[in-house]
C-alpha positions in Angstrom: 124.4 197.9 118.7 122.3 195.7 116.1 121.9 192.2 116.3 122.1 190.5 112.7 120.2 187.1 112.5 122.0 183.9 111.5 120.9 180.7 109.8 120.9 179.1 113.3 118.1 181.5 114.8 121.0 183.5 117.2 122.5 186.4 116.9 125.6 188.1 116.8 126.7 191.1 118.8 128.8 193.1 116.6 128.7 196.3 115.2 127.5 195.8 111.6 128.7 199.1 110.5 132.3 199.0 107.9 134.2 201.5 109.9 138.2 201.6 108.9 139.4 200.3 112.5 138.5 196.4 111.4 140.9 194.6 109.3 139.2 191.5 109.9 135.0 190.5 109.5 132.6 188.0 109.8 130.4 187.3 106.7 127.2 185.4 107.9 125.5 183.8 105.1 121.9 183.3 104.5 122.2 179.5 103.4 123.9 176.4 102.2 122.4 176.1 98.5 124.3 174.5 95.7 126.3 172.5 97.9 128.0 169.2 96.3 127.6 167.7 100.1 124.3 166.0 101.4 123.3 164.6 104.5 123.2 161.1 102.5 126.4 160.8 102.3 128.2 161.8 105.8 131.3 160.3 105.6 132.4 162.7 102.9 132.7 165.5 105.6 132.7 163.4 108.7 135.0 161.1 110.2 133.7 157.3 110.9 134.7 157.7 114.2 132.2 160.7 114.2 129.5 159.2 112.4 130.2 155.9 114.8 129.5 158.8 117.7 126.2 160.2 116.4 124.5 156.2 115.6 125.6 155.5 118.9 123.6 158.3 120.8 121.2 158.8 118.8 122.3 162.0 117.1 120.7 163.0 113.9 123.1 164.2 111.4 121.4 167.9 109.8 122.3 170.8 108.0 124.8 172.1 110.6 126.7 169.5 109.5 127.3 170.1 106.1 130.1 172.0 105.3 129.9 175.8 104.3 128.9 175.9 100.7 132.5 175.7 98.8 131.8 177.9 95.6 130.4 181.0 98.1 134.0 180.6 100.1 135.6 180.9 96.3 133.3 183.6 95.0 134.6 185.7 98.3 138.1 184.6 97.9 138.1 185.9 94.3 137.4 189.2 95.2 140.7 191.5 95.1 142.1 192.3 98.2 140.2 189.5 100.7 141.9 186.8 102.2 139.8 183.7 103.7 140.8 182.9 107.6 138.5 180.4 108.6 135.2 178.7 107.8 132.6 177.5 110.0 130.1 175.8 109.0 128.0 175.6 112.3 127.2 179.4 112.5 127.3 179.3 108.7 130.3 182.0 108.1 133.5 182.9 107.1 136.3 185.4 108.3 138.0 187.2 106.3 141.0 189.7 106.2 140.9 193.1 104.3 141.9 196.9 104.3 139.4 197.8 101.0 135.9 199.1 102.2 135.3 198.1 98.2 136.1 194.8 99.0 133.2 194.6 101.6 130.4 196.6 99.7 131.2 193.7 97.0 130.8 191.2 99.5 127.4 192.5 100.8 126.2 192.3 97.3 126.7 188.7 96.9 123.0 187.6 96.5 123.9 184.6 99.6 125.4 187.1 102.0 123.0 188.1 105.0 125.7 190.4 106.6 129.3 191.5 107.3 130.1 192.5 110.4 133.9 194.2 112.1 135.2 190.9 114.4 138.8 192.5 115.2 140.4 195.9 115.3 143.8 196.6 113.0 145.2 198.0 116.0 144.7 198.2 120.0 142.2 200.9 120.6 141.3 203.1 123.2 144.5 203.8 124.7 144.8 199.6 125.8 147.7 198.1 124.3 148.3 194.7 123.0 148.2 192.0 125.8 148.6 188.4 126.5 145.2 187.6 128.7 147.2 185.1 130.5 150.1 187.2 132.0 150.2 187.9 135.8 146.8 186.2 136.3 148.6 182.3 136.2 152.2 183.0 137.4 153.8 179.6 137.6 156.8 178.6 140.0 159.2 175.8 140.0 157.2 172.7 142.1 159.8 170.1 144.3 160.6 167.1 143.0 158.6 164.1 145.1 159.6 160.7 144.3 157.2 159.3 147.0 154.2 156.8 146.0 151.1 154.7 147.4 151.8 151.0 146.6 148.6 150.1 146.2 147.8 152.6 142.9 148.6 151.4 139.3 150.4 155.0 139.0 153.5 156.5 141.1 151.8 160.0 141.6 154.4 161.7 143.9 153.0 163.7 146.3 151.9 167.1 145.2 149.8 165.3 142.4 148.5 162.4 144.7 147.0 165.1 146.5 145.7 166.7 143.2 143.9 163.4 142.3 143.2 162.1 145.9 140.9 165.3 146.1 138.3 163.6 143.9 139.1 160.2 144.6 140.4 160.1 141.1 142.7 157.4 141.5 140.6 154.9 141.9 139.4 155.2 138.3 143.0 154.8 137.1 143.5 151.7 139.3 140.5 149.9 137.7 142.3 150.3 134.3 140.5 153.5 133.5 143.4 156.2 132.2 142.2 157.7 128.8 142.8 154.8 126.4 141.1 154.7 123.7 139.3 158.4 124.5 140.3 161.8 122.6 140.5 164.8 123.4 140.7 167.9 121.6 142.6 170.8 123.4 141.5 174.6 122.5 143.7 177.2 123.7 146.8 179.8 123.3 149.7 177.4 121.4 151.5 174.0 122.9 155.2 176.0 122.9 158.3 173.5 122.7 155.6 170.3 124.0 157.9 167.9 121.5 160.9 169.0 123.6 159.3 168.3 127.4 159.3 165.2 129.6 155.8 166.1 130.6 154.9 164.3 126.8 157.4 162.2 125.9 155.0 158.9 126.4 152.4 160.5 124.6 154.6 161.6 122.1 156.6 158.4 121.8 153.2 156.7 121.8 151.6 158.0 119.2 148.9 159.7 121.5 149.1 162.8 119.7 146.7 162.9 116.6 146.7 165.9 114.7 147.4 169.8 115.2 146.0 173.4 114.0 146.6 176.9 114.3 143.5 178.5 113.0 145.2 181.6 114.0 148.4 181.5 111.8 146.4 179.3 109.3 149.3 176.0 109.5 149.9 172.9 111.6 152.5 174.1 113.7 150.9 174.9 117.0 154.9 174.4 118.9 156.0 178.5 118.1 153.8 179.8 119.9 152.1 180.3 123.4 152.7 178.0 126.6 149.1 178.3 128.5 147.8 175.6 126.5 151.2 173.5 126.7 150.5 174.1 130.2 146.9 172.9 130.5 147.4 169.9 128.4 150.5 168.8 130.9 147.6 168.2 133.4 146.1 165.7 131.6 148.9 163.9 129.5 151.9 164.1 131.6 153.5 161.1 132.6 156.9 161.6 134.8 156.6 158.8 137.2 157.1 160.0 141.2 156.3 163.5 140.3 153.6 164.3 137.6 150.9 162.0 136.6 147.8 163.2 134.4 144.4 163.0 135.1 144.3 160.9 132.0 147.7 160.1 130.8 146.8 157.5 128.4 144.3 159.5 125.9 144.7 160.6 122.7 145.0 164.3 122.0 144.1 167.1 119.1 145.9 170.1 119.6 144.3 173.2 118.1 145.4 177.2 118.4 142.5 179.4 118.1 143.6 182.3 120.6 145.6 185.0 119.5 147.9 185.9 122.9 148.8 189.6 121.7 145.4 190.6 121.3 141.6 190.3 122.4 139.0 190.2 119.8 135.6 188.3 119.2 137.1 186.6 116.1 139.5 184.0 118.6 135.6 182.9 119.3 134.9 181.9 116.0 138.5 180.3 115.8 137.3 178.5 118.9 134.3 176.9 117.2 135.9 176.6 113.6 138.2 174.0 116.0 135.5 172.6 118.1 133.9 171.5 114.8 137.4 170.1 113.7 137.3 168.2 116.8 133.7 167.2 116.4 134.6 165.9 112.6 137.6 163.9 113.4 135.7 162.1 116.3 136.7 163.7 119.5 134.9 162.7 122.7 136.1 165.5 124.9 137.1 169.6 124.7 139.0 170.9 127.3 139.3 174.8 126.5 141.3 176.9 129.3 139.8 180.6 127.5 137.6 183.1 128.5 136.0 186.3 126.8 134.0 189.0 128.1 135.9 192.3 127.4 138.1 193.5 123.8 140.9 196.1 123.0 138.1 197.7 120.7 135.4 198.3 123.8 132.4 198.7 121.1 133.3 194.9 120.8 132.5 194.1 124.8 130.1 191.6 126.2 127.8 192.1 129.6 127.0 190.0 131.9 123.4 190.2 130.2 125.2 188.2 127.7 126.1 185.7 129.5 123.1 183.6 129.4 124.7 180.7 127.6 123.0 181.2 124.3 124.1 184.7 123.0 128.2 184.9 122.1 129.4 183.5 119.6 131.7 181.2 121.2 129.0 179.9 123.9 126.3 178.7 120.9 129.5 176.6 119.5 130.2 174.9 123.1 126.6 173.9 123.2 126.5 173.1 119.2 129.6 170.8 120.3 128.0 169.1 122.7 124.6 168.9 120.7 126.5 167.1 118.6 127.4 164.6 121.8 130.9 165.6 122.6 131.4 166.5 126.4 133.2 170.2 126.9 134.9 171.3 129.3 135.4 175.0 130.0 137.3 177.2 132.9 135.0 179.7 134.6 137.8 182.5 134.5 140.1 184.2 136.6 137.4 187.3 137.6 136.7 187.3 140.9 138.4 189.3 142.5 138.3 192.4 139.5 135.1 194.1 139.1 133.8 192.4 136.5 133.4 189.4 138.9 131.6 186.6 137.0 132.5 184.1 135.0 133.3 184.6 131.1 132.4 183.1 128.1 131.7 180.3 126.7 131.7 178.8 130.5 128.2 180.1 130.4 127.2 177.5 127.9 123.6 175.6 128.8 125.8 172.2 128.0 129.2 173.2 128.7 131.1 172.0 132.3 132.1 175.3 133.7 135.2 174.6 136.4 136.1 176.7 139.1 139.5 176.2 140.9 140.1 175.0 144.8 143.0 174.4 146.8 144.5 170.8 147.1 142.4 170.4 150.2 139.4 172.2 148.8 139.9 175.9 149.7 138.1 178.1 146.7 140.4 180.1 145.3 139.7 183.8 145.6 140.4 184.7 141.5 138.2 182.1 140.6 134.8 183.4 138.8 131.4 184.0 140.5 128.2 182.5 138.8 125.5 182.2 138.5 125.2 182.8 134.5 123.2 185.8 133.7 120.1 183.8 132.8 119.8 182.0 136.6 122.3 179.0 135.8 123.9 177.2 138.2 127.8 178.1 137.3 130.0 177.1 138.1 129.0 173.4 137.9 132.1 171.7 139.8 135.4 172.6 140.9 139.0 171.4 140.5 142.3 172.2 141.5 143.6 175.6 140.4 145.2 176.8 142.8 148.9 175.8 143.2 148.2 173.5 140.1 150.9 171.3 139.2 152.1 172.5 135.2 154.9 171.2 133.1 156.5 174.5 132.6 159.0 175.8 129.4 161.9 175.4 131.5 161.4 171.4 131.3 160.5 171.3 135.2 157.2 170.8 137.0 155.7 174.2 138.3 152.8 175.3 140.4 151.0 177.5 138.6 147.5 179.2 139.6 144.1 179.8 137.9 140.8 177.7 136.7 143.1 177.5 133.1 144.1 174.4 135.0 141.2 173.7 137.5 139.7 173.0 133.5 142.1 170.0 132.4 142.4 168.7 135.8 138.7 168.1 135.7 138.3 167.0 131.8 140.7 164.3 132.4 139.1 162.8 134.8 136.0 162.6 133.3 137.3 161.2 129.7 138.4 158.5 132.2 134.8 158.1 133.8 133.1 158.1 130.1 135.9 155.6 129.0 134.0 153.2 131.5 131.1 153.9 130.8 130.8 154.3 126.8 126.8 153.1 126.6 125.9 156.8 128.2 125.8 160.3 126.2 127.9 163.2 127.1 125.1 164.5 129.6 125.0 161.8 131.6 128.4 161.5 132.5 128.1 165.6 133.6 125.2 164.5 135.5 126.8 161.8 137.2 129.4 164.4 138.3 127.1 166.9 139.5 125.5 164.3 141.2 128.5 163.5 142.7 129.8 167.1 144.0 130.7 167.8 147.6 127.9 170.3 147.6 125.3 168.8 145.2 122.1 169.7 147.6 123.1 172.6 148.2 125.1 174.3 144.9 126.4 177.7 145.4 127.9 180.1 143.2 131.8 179.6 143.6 132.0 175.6 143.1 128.9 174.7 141.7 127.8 171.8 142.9 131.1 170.9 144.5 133.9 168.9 144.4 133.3 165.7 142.2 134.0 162.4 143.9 135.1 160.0 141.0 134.5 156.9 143.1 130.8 157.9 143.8 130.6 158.6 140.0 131.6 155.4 139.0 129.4 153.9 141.9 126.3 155.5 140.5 126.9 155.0 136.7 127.1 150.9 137.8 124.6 150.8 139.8 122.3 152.5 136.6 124.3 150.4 134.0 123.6 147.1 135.9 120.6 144.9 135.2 119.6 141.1 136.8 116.8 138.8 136.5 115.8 135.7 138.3 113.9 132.7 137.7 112.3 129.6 140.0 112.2 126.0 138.3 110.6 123.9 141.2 112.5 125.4 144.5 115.3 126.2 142.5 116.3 130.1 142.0 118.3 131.3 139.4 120.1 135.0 139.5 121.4 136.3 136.1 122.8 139.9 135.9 124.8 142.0 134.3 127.9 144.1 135.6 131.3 146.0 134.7 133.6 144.5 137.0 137.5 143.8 137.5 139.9 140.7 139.3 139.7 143.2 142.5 136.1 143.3 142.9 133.6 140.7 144.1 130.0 140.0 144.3 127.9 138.6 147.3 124.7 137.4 146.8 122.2 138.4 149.9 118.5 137.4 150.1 115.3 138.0 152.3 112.8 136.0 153.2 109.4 136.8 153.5 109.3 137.9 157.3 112.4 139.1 157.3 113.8 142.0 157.9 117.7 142.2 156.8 119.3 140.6 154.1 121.3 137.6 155.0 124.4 137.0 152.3 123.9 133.4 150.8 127.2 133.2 148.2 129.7 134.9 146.8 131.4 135.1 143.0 134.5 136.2 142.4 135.4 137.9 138.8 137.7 136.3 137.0 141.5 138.2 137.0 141.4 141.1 134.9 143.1 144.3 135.2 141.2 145.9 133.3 137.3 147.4 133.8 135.4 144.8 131.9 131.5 144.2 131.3 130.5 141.1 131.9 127.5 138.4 132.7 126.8 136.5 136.0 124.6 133.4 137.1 124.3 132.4 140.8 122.2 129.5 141.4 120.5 128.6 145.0 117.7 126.3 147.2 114.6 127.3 149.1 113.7 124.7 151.4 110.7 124.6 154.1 107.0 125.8 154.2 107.7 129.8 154.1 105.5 131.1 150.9 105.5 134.5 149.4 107.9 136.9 147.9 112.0 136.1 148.2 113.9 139.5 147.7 117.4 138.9 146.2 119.9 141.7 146.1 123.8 142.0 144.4 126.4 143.6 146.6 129.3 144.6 144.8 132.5 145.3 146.5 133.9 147.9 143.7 137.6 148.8 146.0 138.5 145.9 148.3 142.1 147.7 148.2 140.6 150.4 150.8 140.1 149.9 154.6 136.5 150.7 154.4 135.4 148.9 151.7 133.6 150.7 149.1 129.9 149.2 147.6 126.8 149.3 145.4 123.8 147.4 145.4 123.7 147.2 141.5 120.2 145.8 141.8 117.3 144.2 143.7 115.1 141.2 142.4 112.6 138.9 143.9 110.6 135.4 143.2 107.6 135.0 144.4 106.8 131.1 145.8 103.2 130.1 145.9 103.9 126.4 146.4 105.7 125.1 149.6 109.2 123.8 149.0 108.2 120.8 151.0 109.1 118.1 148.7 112.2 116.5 148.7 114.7 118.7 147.1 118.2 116.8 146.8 121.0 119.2 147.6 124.0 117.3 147.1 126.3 118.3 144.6 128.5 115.8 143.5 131.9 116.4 141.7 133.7 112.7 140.7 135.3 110.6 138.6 133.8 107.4 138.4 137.2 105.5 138.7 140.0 107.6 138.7 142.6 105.5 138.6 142.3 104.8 134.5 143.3 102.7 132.5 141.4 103.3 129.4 139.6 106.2 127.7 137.4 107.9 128.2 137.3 108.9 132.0 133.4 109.4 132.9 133.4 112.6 135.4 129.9 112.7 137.4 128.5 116.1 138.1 125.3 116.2 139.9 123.7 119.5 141.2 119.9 119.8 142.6 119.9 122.7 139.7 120.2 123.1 135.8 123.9 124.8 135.1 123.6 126.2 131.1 127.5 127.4 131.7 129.2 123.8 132.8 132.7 124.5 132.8 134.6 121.6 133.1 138.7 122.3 133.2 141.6 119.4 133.7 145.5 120.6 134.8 148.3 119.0 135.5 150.3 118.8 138.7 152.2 121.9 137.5 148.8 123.6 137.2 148.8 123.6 133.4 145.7 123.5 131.6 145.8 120.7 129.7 142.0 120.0 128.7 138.9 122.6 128.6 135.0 122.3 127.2 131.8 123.4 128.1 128.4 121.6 128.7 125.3 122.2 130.2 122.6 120.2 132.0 119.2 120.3 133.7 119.0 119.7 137.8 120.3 116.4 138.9 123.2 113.5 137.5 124.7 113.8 134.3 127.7 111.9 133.1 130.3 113.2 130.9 133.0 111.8 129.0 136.3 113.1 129.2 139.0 112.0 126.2 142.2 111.6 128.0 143.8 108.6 125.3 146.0 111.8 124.7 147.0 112.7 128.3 150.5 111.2 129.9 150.2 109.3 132.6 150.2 110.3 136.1 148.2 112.6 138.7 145.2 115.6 137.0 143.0 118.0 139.0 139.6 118.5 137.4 138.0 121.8 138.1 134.1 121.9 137.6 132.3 125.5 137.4 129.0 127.2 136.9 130.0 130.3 134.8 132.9 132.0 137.0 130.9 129.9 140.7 132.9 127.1 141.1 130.6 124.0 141.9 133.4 121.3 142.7 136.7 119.6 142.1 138.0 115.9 141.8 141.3 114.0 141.2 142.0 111.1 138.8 145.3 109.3 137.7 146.2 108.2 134.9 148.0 104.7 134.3 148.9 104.4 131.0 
């Protein structure tokens, strides 16, 4: 076996010999000279939405991303008897079909040509015959139809995949608003059979939440004609049949792309799989979810080890961790292996920067077939599990099935983390793995079925807040001002808790309350308070925020921790009144004059006026330094009769007061 060098420093394990069982090759070339692209000018092979990706991480765009060089694709097209299959331009190669060994010795001669190598047999060899990997490892039968729901969640699960969900906590990411919009996904698998014809999709469908498809298989966009496992897998994640199927992220956006060939096995669906992960990467995916596995071919001199799988050898691992070098988070299944002697998992699970999913029960229970890690160079592999076994599916027969295998332990587990990244959009593709890990069942302790466990969602989102959030505070006199910064929606609320020097709890001091939103928003806080007496020294302030009130136990995160120190007694008279009034509010002329007197300065004076109906009829914003100030309020235009003024500090309300109108 020789290993021939690529442009990208790794190496291929293919026989490099031209032997007449191959049909189909790999030609690595030595460089991209004479190309008419340049790194100057990106958006002439990249998408904005790509480009927008790599400026907002920080992602340099180089020579990977430059498209193989066009005239070398055209001087091996125009030799007789080749056809092109598919170009990738991250490994720097093309595959081509032929039968005509001439055709290959003019190939190697091509002064840019490093090497042609056999990628797939013209027939099945050694006595196996052709096979679809998938059958009789992920049998799928017919599921019952459960109508039932929680009130309190935004979607009506059903049972079965409430329990799917509940088993990560995953709801509580849709009930905050999060559920894929805006995200996309790109899907990498066997074929998407009949999915314009299933209820699993019609809001997808109907919503335009299907973007583009490929078969780099058959070469053409219809990817509906052929295999279901990938129909299957994308059901997890898209379906919407309210009281019995709900997605992990029903509401994202989806590239559908065929790069396995179900009647055979053969290294060159792993360079189908990255010429689509770089599709995805160009058209400005954020997420791959790819159900496939490799390890062993119908032509055995093609077969991996587990030596190779060390996440940086096989062709199809080097393009999941190129795909996510270039910041796009990839999901892969560990494979269905362990109970058959092979035993570990397959490839490209074993990726460095690939999320390699095992499958559990419902309730947790690992399930026997699912792959044993670690990868062969130490890895800890799997790193988190799903549900795979008894998997809800949308199945061909347009009913919801249970189906088994980490095909769908895979999807379960990429939808739910396009929905924690859609929260969370200032933080790369690693971080949003880490916060998963971090937040496994077993994360002290991984092992090598589940990884580091069972991902709760909830505790995900908790500890991406509680990094995201930021606050400040400043003294003027005895006064204390808190300013921070949150992500927050109309069910959550803040309370404000402080600890004076001596003390040894916090004692809560205020509370703010977002303003209604249903919808995860970021937003920007002020609370203002008082220290009074003779107590110097350091005052520790800290945010609580309540991120699920809708639960019995309510769930928190102290987003962050600030102090003042006070040198200076706070014996002098402070005033604390605040004062809210209209100075006569019975008028009879304009303007009214509206009194607002606080013992602090208020930079966000809110200042609202409704009717008796509770109609806003008058708004504005001022701002003013501790003490009186008077304000005049044009009402010559108001009708006459009874208002409310409401007076606020940012979303704190500081006081309210009622005038009428005569005239």
């Amino acid at each position: 076996m020789k290993k021939n060098l690529l442009l990208l420093g790794i190496s291929f394990v293919f026989l490099q010999n031209i032997d007449a069982q191959f049909n189909r090759y790999i030609v690595t070339l030595k460089h991209k000279g004479n190309s008419p692209f340049s790194l100057s000018s990106p958006q002439t092979y990249l998408s904005a939405r790509a480009i927008d990706r790599r400026t907002k991480y920080g992602i340099s765009i180089d020579s990977a991303d430059i498209p193989v060089t066009p005239s070398f694709v055209n001087q091996i097209d125009n030799i007789p008897n080749v056809t092109i299959l598919n170009t990738s331009k991250w490994l720097n190669s093309v595959t081509i079909f032929t039968t005509d060994a001439a055709a290959i010795t003019a190939i190697n001669a091509l002064p840019f040509v490093q090497a042609v190598s056999g990628i797939a047999s013209r027939m099945a060899d050694n006595g196996r015959g052709l096979r679809n990997k998938f059958a009789g490892e992920e049998t799928i039968t017919d599921a019952p139809v459960s109508t039932s729901r929680t009130e309190a969640d935004f979607f009506n699960y059903g049972t079965n995949a409430f329990n799917e969900i509940h088993l990560h906590n995953g709801e509580f990411l849709h009930n905050i608003g999060l559920r894929g919009q805006g995200m996309q996904l790109a899907m990498l698998d066997n074929g998407y059979f009949n999915y314009t014809g299933l209820k699993a999709f019609d809001s997808a469908i109907a919503n335009g939440q299907i973007l583009g498809t490929w078969d780099f298989v058959a070469r053409e966009s219809n990817v509906a004609n052929d295999g279901s496992h990938g129909m299957n897998c994308l059901s997890t994640i898209a379906a919407n049949i309210p009281g019995q199927f709900i997605g992990k992220a029903p509401k994202a956006s989806f590239w559908l792309f065929r790069t396995e060939d179900d009647a055979s096995e053969y290294p060159i669906e792993e360079h189908n799989w990255v010429c689509a992960a770089e599709r995805a990467d160009s058209a400005g995916s954020d997420i791959i979810s790819s159900s496939l596995g490799y390890y062993d071919f119908d032509n055995a001199s093609l077969n991996y080890t587990y030596a190779n799988m060390n996440g940086n050898t096989t062709i199809s691992s080097r393009g999941a961790d190129m795909a996510a070098k270039k910041g796009l988070l990839v999901f892969v299944s560990a494979g269905n292996e362990g109970g058959s002697a092979w035993h570990y998992l397959t490839t490209p699970s074993d990726a460095d920067s690939a999320v390699c999913v095992g499958a559990v029960t419902a309730t947790g229970v690992v399930g026997g077939f699912s792959s044993y890690g670690p990868s062969s160079d130490g890895q800890i592999k799997p790193d988190m599990a799903s549900v795979g076994v008894s998997a809800l599916v949308q199945t061909t027969g347009n009913t919801v099935g249970f189906a088994n295998g980490t095909s769908f332990a895979c999807p379960n587990m990429a939808g739910l983390g396009t929905c924690l990244w859609q929260g969370f959009p200032e933080f790369n593709n690693m971080k949003i793995v880490k916060a998963m890990q971090q937040a496994g069942s077993i994360t002290g302790t991984p092992n090598d079925r589940i990884g580091y466990g069972i991902p709760n969602m909830k505790t995900a989102f908790k500890n991406l807040l509680i990094e995201y959030a930021t606050s400040t505070a400043t003294i003027s006199n005895c006064n204390v001002t808190i300013d921070w910064r949150s992500k927050d929606m109309g069910a959550m609320k803040y309370e404000i808790e402080r600890k004076a020097p001596g003390e040894t709890v916090y004692t809560k001091i205020g509370v703010v309350t977002p303003a209604a939103a249903t919808l995860l928003t970021n937003r920007t806080y002020q609370f203002n308070t008082t220290i009074s007496g003779t107590i110097t020294g350091s005052y520790s302030y800290r945010i609580r925020q309540l991120i699920d009130t809708a639960t019995a136990t309510l769930t928190e995160a102290y987003i962050d921790t600030v102090a003042v120190n006070f040198t200076t007694p706070c014996t002098t008279p402070v005033s604390e009144k605040v004062l809210v009034v209209i100075k006569s509010n019975r008028l009879q002329s304009s303007p009214a004059q509206l009194l607002v007197e606080t013992p602090y300065a208020v930079t966000n004076l809110g200042i609202a006026v409704f009717d008796t109906k509770g109609r806003l009829v008058m708004q504005i914003r001022e701002s003013k330094t501790a003490g009186s100030k008077t304000i005049n309020l044009a009402v010559d235009r108001l009708e006459k009769g009874e208002y409310f003024v409401k007076v606020t500090n940012g979303n704190q309300l500081i006081g309210t007061a009622k005038m009428m109108k005569l005239f």
